[in-house]
N, CA, C and O of each residue as an XYZ file, in Angstrom:
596
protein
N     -16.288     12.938    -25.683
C     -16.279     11.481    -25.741
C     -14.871     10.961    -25.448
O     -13.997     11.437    -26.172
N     -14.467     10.038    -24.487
C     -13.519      9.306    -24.500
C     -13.656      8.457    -25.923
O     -14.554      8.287    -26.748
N     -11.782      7.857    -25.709
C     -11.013      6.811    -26.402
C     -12.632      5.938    -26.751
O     -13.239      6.244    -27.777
N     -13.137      4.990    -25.906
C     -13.439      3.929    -25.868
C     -15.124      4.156    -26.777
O     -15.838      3.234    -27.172
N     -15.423      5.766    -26.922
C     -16.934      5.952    -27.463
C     -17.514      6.384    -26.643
O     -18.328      7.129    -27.187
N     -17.688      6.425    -25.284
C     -18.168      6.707    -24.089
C     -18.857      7.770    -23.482
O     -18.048      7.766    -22.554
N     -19.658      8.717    -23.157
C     -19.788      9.995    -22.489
C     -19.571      9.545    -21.043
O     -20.374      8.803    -20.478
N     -18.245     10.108    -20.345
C     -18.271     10.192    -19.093
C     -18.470     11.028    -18.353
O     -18.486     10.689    -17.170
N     -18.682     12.307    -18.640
C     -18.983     13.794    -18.460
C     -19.621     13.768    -17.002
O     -19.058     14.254    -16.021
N     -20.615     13.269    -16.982
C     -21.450     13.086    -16.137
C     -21.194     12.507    -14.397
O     -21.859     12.622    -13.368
N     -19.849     11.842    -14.746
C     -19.351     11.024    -13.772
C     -17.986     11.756    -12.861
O     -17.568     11.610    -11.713
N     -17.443     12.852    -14.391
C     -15.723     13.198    -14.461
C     -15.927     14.423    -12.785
O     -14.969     14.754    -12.087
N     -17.459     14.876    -12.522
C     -17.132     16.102    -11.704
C     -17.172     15.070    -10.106
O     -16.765     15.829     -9.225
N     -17.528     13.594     -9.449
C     -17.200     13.150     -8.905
C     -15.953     12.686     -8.565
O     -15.412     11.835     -9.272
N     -15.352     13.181     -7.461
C     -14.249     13.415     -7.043
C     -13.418     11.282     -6.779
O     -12.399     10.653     -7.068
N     -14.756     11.060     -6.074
C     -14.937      8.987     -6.026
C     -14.404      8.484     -7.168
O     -13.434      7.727     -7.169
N     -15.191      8.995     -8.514
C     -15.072      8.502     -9.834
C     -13.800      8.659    -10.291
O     -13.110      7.702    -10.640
N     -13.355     10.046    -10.322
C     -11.645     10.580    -11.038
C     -11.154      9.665    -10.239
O     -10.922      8.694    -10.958
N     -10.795      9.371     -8.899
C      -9.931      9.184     -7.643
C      -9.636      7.278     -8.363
O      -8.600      6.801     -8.825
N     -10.813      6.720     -8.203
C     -10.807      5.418     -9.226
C     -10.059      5.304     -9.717
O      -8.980      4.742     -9.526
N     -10.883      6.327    -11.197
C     -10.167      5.842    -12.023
C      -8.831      5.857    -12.410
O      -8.309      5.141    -13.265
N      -8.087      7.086    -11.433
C      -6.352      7.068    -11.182
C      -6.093      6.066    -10.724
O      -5.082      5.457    -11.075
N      -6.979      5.579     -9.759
C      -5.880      4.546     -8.751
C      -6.096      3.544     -9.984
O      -5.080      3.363    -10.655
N      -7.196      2.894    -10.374
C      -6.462      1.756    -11.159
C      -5.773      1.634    -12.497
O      -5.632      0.576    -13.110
N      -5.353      2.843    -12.892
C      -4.201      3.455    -13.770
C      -3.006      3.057    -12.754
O      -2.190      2.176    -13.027
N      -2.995      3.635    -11.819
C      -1.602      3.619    -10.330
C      -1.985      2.542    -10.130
O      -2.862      3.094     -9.465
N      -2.333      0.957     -9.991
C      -2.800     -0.039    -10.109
C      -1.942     -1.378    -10.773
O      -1.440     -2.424    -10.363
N      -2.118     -0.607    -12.136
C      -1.578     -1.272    -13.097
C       0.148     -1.230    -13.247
O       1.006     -2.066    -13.529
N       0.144      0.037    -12.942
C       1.727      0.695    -12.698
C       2.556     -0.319    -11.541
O       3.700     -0.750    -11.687
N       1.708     -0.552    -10.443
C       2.295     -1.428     -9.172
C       2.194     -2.476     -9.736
O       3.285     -3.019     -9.909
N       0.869     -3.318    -10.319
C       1.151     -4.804    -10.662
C       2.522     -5.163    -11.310
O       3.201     -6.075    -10.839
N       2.978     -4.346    -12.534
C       3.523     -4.040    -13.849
C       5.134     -4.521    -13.334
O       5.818     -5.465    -13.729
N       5.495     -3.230    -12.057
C       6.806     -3.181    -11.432
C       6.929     -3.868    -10.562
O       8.077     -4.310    -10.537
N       6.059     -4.382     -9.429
C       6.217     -5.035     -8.097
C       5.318     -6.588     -8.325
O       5.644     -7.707     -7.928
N       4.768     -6.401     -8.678
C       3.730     -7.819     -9.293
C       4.859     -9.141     -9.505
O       4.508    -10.251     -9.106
N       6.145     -8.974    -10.111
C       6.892    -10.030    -10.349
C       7.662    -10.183     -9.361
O       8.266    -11.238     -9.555
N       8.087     -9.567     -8.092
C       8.300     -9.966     -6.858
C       7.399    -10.823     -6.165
O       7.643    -11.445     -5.131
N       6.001    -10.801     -7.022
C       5.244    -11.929     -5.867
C       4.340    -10.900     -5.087
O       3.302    -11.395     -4.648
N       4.512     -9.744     -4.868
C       4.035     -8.688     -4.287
C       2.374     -8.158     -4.665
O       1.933     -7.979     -5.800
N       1.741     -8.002     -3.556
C       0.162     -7.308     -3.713
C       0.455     -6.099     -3.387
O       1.545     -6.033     -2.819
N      -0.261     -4.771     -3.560
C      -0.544     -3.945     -2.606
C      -0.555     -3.635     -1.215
O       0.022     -2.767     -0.560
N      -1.523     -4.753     -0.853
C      -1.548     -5.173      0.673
C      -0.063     -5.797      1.138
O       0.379     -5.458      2.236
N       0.625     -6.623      0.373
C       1.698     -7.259      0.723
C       3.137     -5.985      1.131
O       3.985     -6.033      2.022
N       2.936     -5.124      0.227
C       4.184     -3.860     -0.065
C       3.796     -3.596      0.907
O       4.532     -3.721      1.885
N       2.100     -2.982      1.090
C       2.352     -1.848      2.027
C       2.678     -2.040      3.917
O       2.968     -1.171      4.739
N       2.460     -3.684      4.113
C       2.124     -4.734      5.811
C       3.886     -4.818      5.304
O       4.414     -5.363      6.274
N       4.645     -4.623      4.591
C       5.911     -5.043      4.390
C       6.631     -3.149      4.914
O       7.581     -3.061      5.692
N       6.253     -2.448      4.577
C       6.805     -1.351      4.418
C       6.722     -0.579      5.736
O       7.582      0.130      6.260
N       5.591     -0.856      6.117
C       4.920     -0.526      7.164
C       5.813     -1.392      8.525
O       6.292     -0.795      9.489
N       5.871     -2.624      8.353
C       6.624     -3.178      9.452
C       8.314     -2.756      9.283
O       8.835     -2.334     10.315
N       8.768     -2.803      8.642
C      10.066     -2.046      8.145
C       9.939     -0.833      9.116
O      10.164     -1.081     10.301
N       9.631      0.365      8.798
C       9.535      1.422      9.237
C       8.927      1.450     10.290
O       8.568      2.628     10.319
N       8.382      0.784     11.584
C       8.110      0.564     12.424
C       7.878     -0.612     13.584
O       6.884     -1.302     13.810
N       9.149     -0.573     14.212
C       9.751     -1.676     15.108
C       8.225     -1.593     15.857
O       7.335     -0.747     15.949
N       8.486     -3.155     16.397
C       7.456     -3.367     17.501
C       6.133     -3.075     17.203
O       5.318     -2.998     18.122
N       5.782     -2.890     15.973
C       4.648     -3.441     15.654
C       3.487     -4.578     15.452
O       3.684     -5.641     14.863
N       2.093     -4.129     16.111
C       2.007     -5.569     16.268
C       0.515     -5.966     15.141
O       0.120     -5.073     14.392
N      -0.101     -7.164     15.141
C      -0.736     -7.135     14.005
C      -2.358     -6.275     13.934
O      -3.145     -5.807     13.112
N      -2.193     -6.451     15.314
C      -3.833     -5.150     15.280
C      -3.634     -3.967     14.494
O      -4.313     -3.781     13.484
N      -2.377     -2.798     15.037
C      -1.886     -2.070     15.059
C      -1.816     -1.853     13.110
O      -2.214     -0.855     12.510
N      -1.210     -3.076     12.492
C      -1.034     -2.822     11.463
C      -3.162     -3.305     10.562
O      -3.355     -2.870      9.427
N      -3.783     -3.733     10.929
C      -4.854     -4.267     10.731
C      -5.586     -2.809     10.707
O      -6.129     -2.365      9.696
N      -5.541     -2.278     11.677
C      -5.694     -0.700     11.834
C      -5.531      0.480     10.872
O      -6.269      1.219     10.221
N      -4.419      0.337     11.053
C      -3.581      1.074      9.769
C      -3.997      0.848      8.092
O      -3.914      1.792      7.305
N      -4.328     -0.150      7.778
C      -4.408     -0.497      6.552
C      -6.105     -0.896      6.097
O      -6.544     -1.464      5.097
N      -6.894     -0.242      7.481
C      -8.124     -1.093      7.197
C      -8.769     -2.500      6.690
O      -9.627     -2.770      5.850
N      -7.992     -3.254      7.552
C      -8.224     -4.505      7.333
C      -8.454     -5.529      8.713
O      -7.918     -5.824      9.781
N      -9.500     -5.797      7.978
C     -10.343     -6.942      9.188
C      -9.264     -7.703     10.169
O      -8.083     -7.789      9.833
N      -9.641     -8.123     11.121
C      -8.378     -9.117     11.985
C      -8.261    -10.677     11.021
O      -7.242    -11.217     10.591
N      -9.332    -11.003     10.928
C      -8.992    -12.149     10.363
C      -8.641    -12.432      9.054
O      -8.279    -13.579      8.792
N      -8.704    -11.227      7.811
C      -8.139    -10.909      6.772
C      -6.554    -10.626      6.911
O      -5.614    -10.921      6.173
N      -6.621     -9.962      8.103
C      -4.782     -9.280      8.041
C      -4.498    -10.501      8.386
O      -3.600    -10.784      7.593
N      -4.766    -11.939      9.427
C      -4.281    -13.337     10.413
C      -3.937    -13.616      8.264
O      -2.782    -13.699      7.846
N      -4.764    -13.676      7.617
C      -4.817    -14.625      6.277
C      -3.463    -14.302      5.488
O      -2.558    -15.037      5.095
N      -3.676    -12.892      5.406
C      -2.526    -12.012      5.183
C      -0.956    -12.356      5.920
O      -0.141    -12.979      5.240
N      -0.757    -12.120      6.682
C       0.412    -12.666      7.932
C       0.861    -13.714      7.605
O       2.005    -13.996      7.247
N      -0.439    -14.618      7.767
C       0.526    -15.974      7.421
C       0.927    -16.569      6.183
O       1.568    -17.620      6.152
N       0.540    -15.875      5.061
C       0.917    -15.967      3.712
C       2.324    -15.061      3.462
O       3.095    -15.307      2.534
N       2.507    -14.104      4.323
C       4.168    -13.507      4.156
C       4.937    -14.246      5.448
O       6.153    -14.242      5.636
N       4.209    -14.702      6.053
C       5.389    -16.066      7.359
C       5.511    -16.937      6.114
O       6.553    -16.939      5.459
N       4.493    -17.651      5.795
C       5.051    -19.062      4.381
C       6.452    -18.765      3.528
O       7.410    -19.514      3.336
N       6.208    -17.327      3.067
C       6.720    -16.886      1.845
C       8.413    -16.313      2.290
O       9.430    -16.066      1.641
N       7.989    -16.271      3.916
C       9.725    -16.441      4.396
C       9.825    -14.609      4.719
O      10.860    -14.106      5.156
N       8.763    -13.918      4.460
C       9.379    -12.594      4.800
C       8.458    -12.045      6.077
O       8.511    -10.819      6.170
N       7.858    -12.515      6.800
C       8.061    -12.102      8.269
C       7.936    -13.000      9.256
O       7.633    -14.184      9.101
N       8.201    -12.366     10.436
C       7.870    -13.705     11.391
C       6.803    -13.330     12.769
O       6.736    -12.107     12.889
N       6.268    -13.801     13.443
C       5.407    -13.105     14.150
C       6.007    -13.856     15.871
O       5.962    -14.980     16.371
N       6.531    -12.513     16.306
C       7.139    -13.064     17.935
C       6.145    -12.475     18.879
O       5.424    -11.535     18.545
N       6.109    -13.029     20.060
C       5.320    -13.053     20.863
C       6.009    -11.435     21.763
O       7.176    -11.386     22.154
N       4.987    -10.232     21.947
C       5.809     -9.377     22.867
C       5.859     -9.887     24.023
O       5.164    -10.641     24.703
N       7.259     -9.073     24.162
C       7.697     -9.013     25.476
C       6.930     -8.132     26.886
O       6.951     -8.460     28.072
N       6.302     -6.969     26.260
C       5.317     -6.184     26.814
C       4.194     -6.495     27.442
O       3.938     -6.244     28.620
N       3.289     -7.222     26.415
C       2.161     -7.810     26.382
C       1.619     -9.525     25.775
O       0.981     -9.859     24.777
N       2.035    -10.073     26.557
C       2.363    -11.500     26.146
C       1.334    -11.688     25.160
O       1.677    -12.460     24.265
N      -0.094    -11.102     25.032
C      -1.582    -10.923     23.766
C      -0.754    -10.945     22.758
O      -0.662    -11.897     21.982
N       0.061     -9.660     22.679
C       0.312     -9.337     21.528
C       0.971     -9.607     20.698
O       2.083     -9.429     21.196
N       1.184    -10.078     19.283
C       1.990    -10.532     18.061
C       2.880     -9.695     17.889
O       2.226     -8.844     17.286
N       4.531     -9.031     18.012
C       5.155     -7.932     17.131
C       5.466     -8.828     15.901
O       5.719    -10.017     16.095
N       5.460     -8.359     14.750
C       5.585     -8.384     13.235
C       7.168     -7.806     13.397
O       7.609     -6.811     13.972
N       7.733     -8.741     12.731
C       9.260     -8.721     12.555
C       9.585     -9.084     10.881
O       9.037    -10.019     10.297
N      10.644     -8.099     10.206
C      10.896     -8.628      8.664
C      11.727     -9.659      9.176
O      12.288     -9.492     10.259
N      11.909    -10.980      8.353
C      13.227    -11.699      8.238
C      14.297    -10.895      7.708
O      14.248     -9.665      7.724
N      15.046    -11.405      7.344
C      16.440    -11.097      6.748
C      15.675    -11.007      4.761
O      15.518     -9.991      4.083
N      15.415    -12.256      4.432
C      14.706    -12.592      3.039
C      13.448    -11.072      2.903
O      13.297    -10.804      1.711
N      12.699    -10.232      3.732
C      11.722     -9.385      3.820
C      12.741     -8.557      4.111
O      12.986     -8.306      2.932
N      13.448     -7.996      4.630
C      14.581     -6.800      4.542
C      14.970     -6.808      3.123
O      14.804     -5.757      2.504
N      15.354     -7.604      2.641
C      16.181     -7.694      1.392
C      14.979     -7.620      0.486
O      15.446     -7.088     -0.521
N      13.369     -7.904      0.202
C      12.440     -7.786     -0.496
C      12.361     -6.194     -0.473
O      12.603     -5.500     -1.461
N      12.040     -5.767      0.612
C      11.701     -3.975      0.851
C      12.704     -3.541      0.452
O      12.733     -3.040     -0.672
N      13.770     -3.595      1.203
C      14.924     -2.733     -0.016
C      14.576     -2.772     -1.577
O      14.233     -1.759     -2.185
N      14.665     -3.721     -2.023
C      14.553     -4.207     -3.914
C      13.265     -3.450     -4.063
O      13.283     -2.567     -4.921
N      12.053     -3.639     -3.334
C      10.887     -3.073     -3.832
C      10.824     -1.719     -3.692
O      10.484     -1.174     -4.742
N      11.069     -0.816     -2.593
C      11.076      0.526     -2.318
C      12.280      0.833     -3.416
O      12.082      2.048     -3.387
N      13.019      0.743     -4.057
C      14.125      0.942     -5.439
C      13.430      0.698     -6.651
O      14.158      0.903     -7.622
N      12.531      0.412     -6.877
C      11.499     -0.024     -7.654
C      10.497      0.977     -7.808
O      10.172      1.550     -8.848
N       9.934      1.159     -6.378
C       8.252      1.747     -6.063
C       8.657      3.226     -6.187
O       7.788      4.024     -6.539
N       9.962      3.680     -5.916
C      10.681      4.809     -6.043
C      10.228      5.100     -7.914
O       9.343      5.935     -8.097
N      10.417      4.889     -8.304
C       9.964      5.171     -9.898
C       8.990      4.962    -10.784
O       8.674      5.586    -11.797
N       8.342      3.547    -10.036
C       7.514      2.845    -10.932
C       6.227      3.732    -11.478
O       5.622      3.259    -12.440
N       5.664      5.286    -10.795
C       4.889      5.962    -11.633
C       5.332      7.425    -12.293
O       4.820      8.506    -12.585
N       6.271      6.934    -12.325
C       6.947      8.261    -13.182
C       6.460      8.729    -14.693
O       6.491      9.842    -15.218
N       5.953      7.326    -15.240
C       5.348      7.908    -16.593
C       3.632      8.297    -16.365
O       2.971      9.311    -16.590
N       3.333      7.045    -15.848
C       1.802      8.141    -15.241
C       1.746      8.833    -14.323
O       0.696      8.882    -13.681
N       2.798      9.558    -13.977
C       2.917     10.987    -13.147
C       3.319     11.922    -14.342
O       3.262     13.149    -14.263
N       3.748     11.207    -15.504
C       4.548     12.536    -15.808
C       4.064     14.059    -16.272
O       4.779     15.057    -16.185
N       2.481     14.028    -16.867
C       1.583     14.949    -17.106
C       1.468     15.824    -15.780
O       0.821     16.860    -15.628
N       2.278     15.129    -14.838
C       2.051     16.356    -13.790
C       3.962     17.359    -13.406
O       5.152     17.090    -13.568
N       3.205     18.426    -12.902
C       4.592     19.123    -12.735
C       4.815     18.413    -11.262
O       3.924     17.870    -10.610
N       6.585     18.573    -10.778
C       6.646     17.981     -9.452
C       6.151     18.882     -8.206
O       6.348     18.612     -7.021
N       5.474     19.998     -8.710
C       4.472     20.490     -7.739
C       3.236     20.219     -7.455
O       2.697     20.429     -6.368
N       2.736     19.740     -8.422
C       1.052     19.270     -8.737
C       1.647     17.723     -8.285
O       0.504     17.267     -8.235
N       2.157     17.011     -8.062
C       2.131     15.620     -7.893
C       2.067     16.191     -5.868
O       1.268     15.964     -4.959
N       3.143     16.840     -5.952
C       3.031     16.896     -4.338
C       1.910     17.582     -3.695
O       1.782     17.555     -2.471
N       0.824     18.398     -4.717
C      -0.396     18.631     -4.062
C      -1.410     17.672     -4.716
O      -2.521     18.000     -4.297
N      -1.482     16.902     -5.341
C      -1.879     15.884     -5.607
C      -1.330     14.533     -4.143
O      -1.962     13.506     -3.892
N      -0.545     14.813     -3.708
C      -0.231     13.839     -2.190
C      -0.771     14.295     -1.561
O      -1.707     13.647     -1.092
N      -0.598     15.571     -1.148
C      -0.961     16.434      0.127
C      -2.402     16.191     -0.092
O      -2.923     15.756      0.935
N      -3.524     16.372     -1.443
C      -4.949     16.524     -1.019
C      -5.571     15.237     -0.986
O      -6.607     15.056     -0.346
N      -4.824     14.047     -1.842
C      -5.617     12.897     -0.703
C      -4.976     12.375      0.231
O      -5.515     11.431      0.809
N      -3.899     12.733      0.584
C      -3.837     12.279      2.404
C      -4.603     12.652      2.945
O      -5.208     11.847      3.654
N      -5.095     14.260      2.940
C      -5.667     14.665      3.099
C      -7.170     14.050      3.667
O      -7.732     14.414      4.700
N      -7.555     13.234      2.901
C      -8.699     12.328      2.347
C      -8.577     10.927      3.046
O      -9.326     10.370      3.848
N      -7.476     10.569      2.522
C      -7.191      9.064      2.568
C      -6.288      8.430      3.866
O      -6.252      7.324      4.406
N      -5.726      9.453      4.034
C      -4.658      9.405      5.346
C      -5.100      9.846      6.933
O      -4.471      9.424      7.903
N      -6.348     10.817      7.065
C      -6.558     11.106      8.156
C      -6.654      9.794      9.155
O      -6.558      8.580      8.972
N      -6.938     10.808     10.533
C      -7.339      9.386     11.404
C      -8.315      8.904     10.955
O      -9.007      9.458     10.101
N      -8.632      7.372     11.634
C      -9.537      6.590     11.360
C     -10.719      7.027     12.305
O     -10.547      7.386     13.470
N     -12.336      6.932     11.465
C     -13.597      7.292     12.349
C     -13.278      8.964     12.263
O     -13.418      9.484     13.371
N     -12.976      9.693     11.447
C     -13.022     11.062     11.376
C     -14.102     10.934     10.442
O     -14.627     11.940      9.963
């Protein structure tokens, strides 16, 4: 029996179910540390992601993050408002949007990646720093392959 009275037994050998119920443990951990920057999930990661990759454009990142075109357009223009990106027209492909940090979104990702750097260290800590890194390795594994595999 869990804390709460519960039999979860039944649920614990689904790999879906455990995977859950970590992430919204790892969830709470991101709201907790990055949440008072103003920051979502979606926001860190379309932030982190354009950081680490010039000339990106918004399909590209829509792609990446599994998110609809007109969810990521909703997305975009709520971090253009908020002053941390800007969306320039390529030079390549006049279609295409590249996603650029401002100066104010450089200076957010720095502060947040100094942050995101630690923020699950206590609900990691039941793990050794070998089991956390095969704990990465097996859901990238999962979660990271290409898309349509």
């Amino acid at each position: 029996m869990s804390s709460q009275g519960l039999d979860h037994s039944r649920l614990t050998t689904l790999v879906g179910y455990v995977a859950s119920r970590a992430a919204i443990v790892l969830r709470k951990d991101f709201e907790r540390s990055l949440g008072p920057l103003g920051l979502k999930v979606l926001d860190y990661s379309l932030l982190v992601l354009v950081a680490s990759n010039p000339e990106v454009n918004q399909k590209q990142l829509g792609e990446a993050l599994d998110v609809s075109a007109p969810n990521m357009a909703i997305t975009l223009d709520r971090l253009v408002e908020r002053g941390w990106v800007e969306r320039v027209r390529s030079t390549q492909d006049r279609r295409a949007m590249i996603i650029h940090l401002t100066a104010a979104g450089r200076d957010l990702v720095k502060r947040a990646q100094r942050i995101a750097a630690t923020m699950e260290e206590d609900t990691l800590s039941v793990l050794s720093p070998a089991e956390r890194a095969l704990l990465v390795e097996l859901l990238g594994k999962i979660g990271l392959r290409a898309p349509g595999r």
